[in-house]
C-alpha positions in Angstrom: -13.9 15.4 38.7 -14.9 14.2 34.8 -14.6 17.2 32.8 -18.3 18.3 30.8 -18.3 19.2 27.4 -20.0 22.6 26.5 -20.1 21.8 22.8 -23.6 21.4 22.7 -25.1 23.5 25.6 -26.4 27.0 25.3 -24.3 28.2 28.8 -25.5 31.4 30.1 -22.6 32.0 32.4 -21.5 30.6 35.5 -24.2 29.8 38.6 -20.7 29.8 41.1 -19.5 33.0 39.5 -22.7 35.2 39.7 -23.3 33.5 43.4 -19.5 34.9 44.3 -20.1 38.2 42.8 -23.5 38.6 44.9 -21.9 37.8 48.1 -18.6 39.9 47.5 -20.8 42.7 46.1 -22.8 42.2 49.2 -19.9 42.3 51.5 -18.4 45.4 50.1 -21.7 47.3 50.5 -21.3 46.2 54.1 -18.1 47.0 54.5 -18.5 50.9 53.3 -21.5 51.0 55.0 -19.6 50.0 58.1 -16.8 52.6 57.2 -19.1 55.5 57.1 -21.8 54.3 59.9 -18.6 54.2 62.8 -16.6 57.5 60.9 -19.9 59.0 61.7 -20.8 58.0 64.9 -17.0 58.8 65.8 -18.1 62.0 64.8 -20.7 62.7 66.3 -19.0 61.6 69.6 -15.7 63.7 69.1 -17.8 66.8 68.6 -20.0 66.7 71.6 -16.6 65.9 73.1 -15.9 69.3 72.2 -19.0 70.6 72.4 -19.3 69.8 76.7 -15.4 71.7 76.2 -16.6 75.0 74.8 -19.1 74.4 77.0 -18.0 74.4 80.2 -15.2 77.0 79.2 -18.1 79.0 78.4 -20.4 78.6 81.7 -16.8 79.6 83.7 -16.3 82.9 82.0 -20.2 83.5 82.8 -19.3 82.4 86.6 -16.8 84.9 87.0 -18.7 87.4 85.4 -20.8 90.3 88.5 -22.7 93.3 88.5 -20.9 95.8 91.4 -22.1 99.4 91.0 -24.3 99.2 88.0 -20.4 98.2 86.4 -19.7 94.9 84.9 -16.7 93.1 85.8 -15.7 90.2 84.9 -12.6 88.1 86.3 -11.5 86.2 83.2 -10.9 82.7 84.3 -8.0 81.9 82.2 -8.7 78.0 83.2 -11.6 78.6 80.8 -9.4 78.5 78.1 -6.5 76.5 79.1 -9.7 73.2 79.7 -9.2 74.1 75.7 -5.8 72.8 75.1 -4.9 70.1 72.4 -1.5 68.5 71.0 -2.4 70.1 67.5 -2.1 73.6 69.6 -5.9 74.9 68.5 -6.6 78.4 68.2 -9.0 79.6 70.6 -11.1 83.0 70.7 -14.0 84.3 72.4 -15.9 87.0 72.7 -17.7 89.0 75.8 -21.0 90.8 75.2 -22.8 93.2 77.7 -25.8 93.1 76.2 -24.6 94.1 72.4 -21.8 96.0 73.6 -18.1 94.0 72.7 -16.5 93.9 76.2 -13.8 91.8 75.3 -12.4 89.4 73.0 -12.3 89.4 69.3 -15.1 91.5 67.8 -15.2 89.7 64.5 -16.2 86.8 65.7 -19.7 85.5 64.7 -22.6 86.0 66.4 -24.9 83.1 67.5 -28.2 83.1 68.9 -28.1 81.7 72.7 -30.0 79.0 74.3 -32.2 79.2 77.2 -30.6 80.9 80.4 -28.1 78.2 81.5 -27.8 76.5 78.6 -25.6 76.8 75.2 -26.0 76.5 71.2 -23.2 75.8 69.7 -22.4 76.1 66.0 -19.8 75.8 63.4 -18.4 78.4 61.1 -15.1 79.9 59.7 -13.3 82.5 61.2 -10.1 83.3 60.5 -9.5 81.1 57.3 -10.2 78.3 59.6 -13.1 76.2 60.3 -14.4 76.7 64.3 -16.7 75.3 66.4 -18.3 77.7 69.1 -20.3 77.7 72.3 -22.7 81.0 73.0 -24.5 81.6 76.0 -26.4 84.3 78.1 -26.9 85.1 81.6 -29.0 87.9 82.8 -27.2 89.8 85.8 -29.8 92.0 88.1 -28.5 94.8 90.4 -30.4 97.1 92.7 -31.6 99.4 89.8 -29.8 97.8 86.9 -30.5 94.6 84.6 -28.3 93.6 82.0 -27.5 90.4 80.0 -23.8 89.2 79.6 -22.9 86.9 76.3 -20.1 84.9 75.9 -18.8 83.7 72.6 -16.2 80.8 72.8 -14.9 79.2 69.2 -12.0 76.8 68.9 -10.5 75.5 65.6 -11.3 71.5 64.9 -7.6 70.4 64.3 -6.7 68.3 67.1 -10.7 66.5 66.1 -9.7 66.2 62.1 -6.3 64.4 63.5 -8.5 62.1 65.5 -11.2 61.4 63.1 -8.4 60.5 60.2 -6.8 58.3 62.8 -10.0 56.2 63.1 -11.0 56.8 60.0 -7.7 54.7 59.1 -8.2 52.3 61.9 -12.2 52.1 60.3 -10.8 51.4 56.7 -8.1 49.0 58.1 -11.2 47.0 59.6 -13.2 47.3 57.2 -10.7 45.6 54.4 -9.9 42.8 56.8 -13.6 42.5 56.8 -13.9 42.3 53.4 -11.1 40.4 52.7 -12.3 37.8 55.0 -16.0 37.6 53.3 -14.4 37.0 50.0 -12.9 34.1 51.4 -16.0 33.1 53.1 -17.9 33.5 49.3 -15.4 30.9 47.8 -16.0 28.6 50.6 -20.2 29.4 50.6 -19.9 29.2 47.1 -17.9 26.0 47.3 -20.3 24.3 49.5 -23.6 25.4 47.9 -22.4 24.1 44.5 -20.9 21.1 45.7 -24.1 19.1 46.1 -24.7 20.4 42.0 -21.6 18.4 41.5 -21.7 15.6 42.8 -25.2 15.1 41.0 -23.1 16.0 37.6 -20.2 13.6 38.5 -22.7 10.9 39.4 -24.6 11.5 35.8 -21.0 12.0 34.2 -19.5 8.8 35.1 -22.6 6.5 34.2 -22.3 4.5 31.1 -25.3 5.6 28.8 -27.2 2.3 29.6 -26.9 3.3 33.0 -30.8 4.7 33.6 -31.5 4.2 37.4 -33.2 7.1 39.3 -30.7 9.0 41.7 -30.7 7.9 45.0 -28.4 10.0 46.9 -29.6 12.7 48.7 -30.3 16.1 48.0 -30.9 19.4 49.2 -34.8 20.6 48.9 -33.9 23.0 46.4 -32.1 20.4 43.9 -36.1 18.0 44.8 -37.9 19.2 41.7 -34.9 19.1 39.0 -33.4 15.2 40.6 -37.3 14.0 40.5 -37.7 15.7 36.9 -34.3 14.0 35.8 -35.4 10.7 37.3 -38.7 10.3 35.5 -37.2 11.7 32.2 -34.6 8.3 32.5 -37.5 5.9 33.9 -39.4 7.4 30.3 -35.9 6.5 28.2 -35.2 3.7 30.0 -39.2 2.5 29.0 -38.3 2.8 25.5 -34.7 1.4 25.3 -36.7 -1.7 26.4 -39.2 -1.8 24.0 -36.6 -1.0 21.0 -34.5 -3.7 22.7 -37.8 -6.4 22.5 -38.4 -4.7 19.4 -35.1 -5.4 17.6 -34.9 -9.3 19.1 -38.9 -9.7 17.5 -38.6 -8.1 14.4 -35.3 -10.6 13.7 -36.7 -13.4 15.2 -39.8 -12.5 13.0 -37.9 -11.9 10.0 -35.6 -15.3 10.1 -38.3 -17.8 10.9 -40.0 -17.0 7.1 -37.0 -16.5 5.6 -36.0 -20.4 7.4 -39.5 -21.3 6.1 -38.5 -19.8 2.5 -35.2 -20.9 2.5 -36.6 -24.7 2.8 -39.2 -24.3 0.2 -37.0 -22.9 -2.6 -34.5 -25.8 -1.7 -37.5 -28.4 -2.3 -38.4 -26.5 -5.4 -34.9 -26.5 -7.0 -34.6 -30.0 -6.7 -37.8 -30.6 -8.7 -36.7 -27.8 -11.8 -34.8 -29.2 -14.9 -34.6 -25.6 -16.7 -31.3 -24.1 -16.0 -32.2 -20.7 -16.2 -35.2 -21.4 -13.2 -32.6 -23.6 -11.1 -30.6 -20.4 -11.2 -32.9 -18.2 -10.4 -33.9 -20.3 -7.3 -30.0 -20.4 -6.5 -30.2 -16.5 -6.6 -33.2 -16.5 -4.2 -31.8 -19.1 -1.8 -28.8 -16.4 -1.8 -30.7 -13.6 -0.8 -32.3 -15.2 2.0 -29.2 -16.6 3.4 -27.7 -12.7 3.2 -31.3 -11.6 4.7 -31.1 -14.4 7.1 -27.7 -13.9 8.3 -27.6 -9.9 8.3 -30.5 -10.4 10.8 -28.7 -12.1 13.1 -25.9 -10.2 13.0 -28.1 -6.8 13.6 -29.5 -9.1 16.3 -25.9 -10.0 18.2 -24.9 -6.3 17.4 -28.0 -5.0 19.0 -27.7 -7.6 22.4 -24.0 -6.6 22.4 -24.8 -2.6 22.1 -28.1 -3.0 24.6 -25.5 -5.8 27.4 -23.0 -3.5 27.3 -23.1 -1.2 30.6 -24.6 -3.8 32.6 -22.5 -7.1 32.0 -23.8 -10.2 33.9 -20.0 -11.4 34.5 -19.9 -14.9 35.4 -16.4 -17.3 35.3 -16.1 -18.5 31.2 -13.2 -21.0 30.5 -12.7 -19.8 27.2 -10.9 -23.2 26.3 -14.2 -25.1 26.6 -16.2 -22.4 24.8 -14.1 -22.7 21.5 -14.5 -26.4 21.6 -18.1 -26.1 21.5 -18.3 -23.5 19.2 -15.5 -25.5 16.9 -18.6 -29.0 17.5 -21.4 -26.4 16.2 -19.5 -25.1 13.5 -17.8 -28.8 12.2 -20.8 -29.5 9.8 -19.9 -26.5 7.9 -16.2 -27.1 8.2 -16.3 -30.7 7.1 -18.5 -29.5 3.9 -15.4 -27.7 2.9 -12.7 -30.2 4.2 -11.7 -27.5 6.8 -9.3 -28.9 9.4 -10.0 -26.4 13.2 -7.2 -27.0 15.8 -7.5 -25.5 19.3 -4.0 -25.5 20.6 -2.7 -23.7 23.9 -3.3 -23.2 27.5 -5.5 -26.4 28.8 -7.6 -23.9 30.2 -8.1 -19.9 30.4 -10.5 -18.5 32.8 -11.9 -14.8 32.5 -14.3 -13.2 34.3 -16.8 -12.2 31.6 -20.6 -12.1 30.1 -20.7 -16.0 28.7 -23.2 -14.8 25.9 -21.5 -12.1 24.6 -18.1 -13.4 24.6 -19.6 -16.5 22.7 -21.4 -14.0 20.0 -18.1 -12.5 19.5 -15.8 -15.2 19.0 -18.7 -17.5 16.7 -18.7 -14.4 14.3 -14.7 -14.4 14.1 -14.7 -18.9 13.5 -17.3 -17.8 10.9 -15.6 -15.2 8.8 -12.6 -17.8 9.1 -14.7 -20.2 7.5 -16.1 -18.0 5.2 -12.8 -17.1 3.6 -10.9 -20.4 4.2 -10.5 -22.2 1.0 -11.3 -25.9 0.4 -8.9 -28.5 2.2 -7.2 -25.8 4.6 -6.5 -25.6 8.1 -7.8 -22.5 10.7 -5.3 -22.8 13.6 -7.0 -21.3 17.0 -4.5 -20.8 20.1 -5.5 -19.9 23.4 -3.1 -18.5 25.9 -3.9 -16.8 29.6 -0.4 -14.8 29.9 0.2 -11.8 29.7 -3.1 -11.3 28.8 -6.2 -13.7 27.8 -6.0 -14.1 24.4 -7.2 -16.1 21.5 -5.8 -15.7 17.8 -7.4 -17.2 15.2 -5.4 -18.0 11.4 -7.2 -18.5 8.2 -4.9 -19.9 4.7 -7.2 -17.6 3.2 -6.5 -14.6 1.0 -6.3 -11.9 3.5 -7.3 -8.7 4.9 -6.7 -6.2 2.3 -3.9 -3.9 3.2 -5.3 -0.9 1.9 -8.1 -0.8 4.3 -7.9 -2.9 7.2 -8.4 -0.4 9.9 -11.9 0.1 8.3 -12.9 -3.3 8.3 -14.1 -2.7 12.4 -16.6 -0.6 10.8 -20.2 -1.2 10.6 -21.2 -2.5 7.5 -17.6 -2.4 6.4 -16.4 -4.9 3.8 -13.0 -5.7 2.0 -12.5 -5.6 -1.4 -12.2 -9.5 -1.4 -15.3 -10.4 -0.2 -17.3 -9.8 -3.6 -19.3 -13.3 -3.5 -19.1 -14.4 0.3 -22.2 -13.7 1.6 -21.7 -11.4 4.3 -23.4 -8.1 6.5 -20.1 -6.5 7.5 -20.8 -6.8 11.3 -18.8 -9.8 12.1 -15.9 -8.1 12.9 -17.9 -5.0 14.3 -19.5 -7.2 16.7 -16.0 -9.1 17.9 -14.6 -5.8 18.1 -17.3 -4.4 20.4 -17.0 -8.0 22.7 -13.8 -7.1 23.3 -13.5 -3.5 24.0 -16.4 -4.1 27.0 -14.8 -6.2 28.5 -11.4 -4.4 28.2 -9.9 -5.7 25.5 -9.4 -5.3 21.7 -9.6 -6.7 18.6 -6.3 -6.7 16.5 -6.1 -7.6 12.7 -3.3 -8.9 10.6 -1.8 -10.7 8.0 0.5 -13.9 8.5 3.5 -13.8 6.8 2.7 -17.0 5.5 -0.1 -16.2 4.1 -3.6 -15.5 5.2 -5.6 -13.8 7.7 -4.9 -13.9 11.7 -7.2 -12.4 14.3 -6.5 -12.0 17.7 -9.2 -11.2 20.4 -8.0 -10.1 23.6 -9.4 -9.5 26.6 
């Protein structure tokens, strides 16, 4: 994936890491909810466990217990207690009560107030530095002249239950951290997935070139509908006015070259009808000017096309062989006013996949600086080669680039110290240089050791 620079953006965290955070938050609220939901209901379970125990030990005792003479006897079922047996060897006690008269048993044991006839409370309380749980019920025994109620207490300590409870409690936990070990992993992948769509829309933005306007086709999910529609009417707005600076730049040079044509051609009449020196000058000055208005407007022009073609190239086959020689036809008036020789020389013919009209901007500006700087009688030698790469190089006899600052010279509006009266913008080699690096190449300057200036344009 293309990394995103946050130089520029106010980031206010991270969407994946707050969506995480919920759902791991979430699943370890679940998780101890879980814990203490089953520790509770294991609980509740163990103790009426031994609950129906202390029960039934206590409904035996009141079984055996009968009324003979007036005289209350009771045959202690010792069953009643052994039913009360646990690994963790609990303590047991109880208590017998005729009516509030101790019987037998242990005394100290507290008191609880009975249920219905048949029926037991049950309670929980300490006895003997211990915790207990105990079962009290009545039954009312009815002789010939005698009526009496008989109360049995039973109480057993809870250590065989604590055992249990820790061992699920353990079990519980044990689950529980699987559980939650297994939503965090389900978080990265929800999280994964839910962003992923988010992604892909920032990878397709990401890898566009920045001429690249079209609206966003690929689907979606709902919730992404209102920021992908936004998004695609904000580019069909840019797109709108890229166009109309585009037309605007190619009408305002047009506009601004066919009057400066049209002055051009009347300060040429005019200076051939002046005999005064100083106004033949002047007129020289002004046909000057327009020819540096005239040709810096063109050159914004090719700069602007170059800047505006750039991310979407209409590639077509170009034999670059056959566009030198007619841009070397077009540009042999001017080199036969200065008694320039041009020689192509090379490959018979070098095919490259490119955009015909840019390529031809490009290399017309670099056979114009050579001209420009050429001196009278000279030669420009132009080879074209297809291996390794396509390549055209371009030698001037003329003085140079200056060594000092040669890099800069690919600059906009970037001139050499040795161009003080060639009329020039400072996008000739600007504009070459751009030709070439859309179309995958680069533009490379140097000096020949032989003197003079030697381009080469690769592609």
């Amino acid at each position: 994936m293309a990394e995103v620079s946050h130089e520029s953006v106010n980031v206010a965290g991270s969407l994946r890491f707050r969506l995480t955070l919920t759902l791991i938050g979430g699943a370890a609220a679940l998780a101890i909810l879980l814990f203490v939901v089953v520790r509770g209901y294991a609980t509740q379970i163990a103790q009426q466990g031994q609950d129906s125990i202390l029960k039934a030990s206590v409904t035996s005792i009141l079984d055996a217990a009968i009324l003979r003479d007036g005289v209350v006897e009771v045959d202690f079922p010792y069953a009643a207690l052994l039913m009360l047996s646990t690994d963790s060897d609990d303590r047991v006690f109880y208590a017998i009560y005729q009516d509030e008269t101790l019987l037998s048993g242990y005394g100290a044991l507290p008191r609880a107030t009975t249920g219905a006839s048949g029926g037991a409370a049950h309670r929980t309380a300490r006895f003997d530095d211990a915790t207990i749980r105990m079962a009290t019920a009545s039954r009312t025994l009815v002789g010939a002249d005698t009526r009496t109620v008989i109360t049995v207490a039973v109480a057993q300590t809870q250590d065989a239950m604590q055992v249990t409870l820790a061992r699920i409690s353990r079990n519980v936990g044990l689950y529980g951290l699987v559980f939650f070990l297994l939503s965090v992993l389900l978080s990265f992948w929800a999280t994964t997935t839910t962003i992923r769509p988010l992604q892909r829309l920032t990878d397709s933005i990401t890898r566009r070139g920045p001429k690249d306007l079209s609206p966003v086709a690929s689907p979606v999910p709902v919730e992404m509908a209102s920021l992908v529609a936004s998004l695609n009417r904000f580019m069909a707005r840019l797109d709108t006015s890229l166009r109309q600076s585009e037309d605007f730049i190619a009408e305002a040079a047009h506009r601004v070259r066919t009057p400066l044509a049209t002055v051009r051609s009347h300060a040429e009449a005019t200076l051939q009808r002046v005999d005064r020196d100083e106004n033949r000058q002047a007129l020289r000055s002004m046909i000057r000017a327009i020819d540096e208005s005239s040709r810096a407007a063109g050159q914004l022009l090719d700069h602007a096309m170059i800047t505006f073609r750039a991310d979407h190239l209409e590639r077509s086959e170009v034999d670059l062989v056959d566009l030198l020689r007619d841009l070397v036809l077009r540009f042999a008036p001017v080199a036969e006013m200065k008694d320039i020789e041009l020689d192509i020389d090379g490959d018979a013919r070098v095919v490259v996949a490119g955009d015909s009209i840019l390529l031809q901007n490009g290399i017309r500006n670099l056979l114009d600086n050579a001209l420009k700087y050429s001196p009278v009688e000279s030669r420009i030698a132009i080879r074209v080669t297809s291996a390794p790469a396509p390549t055209i190089e371009i030698r001037d006899q003329g003085p140079g680039f200056p060594k000092n600052n040669m890099d800069a010279l690919i600059a906009r509006f970037s001139r050499g110290d040795n161009a003080k009266g060639i009329i020039g913008s400072g996008l000739g080699l600007t504009i070459a240089n751009d030709v070439a690096l859309v179309h995958g190449g680069k533009l490379t300057l140097s000096n020949h050791p032989g003197g003079g200036a030697c381009v080469i344009f690769s592609l």
